[in-house]
C-alpha positions, 0 to 999 in steps of 0.5 A: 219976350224974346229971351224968354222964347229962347230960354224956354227953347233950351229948357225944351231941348235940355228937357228932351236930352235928358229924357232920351238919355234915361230912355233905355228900355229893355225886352226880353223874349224866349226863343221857340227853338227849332229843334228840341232836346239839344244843345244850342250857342248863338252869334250876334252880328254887329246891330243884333238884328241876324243871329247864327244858331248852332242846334246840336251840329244844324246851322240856322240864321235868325231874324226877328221878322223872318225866323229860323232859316235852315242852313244844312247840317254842320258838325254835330261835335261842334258847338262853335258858331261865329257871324259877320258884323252884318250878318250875311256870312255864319261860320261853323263847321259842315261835313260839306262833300266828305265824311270829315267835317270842315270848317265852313262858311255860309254866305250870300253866295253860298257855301264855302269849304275852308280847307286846313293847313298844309299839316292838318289831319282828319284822324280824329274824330274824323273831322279837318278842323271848325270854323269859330269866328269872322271879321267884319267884312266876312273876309277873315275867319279863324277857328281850329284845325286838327293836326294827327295828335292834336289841334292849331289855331288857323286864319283863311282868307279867300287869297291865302287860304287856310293856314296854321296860326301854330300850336306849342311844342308837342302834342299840345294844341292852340285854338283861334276862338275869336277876330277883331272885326277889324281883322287884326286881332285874334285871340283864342287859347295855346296850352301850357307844356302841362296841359291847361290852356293859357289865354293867346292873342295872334298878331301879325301871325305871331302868338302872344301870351299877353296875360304872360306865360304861367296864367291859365285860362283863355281868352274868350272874346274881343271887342271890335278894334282889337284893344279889349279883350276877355275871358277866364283867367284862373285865381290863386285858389284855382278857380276861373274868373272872367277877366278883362284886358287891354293894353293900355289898362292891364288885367282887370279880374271881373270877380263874380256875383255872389264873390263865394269862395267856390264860384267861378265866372267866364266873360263870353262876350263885350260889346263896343261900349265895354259891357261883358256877358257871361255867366257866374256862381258854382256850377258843382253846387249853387248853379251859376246866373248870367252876368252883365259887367260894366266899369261902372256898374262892376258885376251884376245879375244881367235879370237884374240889369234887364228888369230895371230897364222894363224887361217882362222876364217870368217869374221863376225864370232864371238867366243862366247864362249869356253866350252872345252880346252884339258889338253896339251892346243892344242885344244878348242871347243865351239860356235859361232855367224855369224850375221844369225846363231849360231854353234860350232867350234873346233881350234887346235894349233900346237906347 
């Protein structure tokens, strides 16, 4: 009787293992924006719980219970938002106290003005640079800075200030697009003598052109501890395509969805389990549908991915794009198309 107890104890609890480990589900939602008729791009912080918006140049933070709180106005030539893994501090850009915009942070504390680097310059577009990404802690942002001809990547710590991550010789520019949450790693684009841009990692300070000298494209994203990042890397046939990279396993091409000779694809985001978001197909032509890749499943049609998980996504309802994937990879936002209307939506998976 005894050993029959115990064995009926482990198949309950190999039972249960199991039904927790096929337990995923999915939701999906679409988001009643707070402002119509313009532009949006979304920040996740670490568990999906705050989002940052950026609505045509105003900054909202996002949660599920208290909806859209209205931050100010920030730079309405500027779609860049950033969040910290926790969600108290947003980073974009404002026109703060001048005419010029600024990189900014939003804090519990209140508004912070970046500043920008000893060599920066407002003459175009009347603006000092914008905010883009922020560490973990929220005590690391990273973004653009305009020079008088062109425009550097910079890093700000409340200690050090705001300081130029540089730019190649000339007039051509770099940006500093995403940070580690670690704050060890940044990563964004620096452009070839020619023009296009080339994807960057800054380490130390120091500008790495890790996918080598002559790839053109940009790195997009990067994953917590810094050892995985992503982007779009151009093909031989001129096209982007999203990539994945890490030092230990090299270049990874991500290909596309529909893998047609005129289609395209960028990763916009990786969670710390791997899954990259983005979006893929031909945005002269076909049109293009978020994506969701992972190294086991490869790419597929993020719907796809969220119907087989229970997700209710209306009929007709194309997910055209995935702009922002949480760093525990439970929740992702992003746009969609119904035949009459674009919007946004957010879908969060239960694990």
């Amino acid at each position: 009787m005894k050993k029959w107890l115990v064995n009926a104890g482990l198949l309950c609890l190999c039972s249960s293992l199991c039904l927790s480990a096929q337990a995923a589900t999915a939701t999906f939602q679409t988001i009643s924006d707070p402002v119509q008729g313009t532009w949006s791009n979304y920040a996740l912080s670490g568990d999906g719980t705050v989002m940052a918006a950026n609505y045509g140049g105003e900054i909202y933070r996002w949660t599920a219970t208290g909806g859209f709180q209205n931050l100010g106005l920030g730079d309405s030539f500027s779609s860049s938002i950033g969040i910290s893994r926790d969600g108290s501090t947003i980073i974009s850009g404002s026109s703060g106290t001048e005419p010029m915009t600024s990189p900014t942070l939003w804090t519990k504390s209140g508004v912070v003005d970046l500043g920008h680097p000893r060599n920066g310059c407002w003459q175009i577009g009347n603006s000092w640079g914008s905010g883009y990404g922020i560490s973990g802690d929220g005590k690391v942002a990273v973004g653009l800075a305009w020079t008088c001809t062109a425009a550097e990547g910079f890093v700000w710590t409340d200690k050090s200030g705001n300081v130029s991550l540089g730019h190649p010789a000339g007039n051509h520019s770099s940006r500093a697009s995403a940070i580690s949450a670690n704050a060890k790693t940044i990563v964004g684009f620096w452009e070839d003598p020619t023009g296009p841009r080339r994807p960057v990692r800054w380490v130390g300070g120091k500008h790495d052109l890790f996918l080598g000298s002559t790839t053109l494209g940009e790195a997009t994203a990067v994953n917590s501890n810094g050892t995985q990042i992503v982007g779009q890397a151009y093909n031989a046939s001129g096209n982007g395509v999203a990539f994945s990279y890490s030092d230990k396993g090299g270049l990874h091409s991500l290909g596309t969805i529909r893998h047609s000779t005129t289609d395209q694809s960028i990763a916009n985001g990786i969670s710390d389990d791997g899954r990259v978001v983005g979006w893929s197909g031909d945005p002269f032509g076909a049109g293009i549908e978020a994506f969701s890749w992972t190294s086991h499943s490869g790419m597929k049609k993020l719907a796809t991915v969220l119907k087989s998980l229970g997700a209710n996504i209306p009929a007709g309802t194309i997910l055209t794009t995935a702009v922002s994937i949480s760093a525990d990879g439970t929740t992702m936002a992003g746009q969609y198309f119904d035949g009459q209307k674009f919007g946004n939506w957010i879908a969060h998976i239960t694990k």
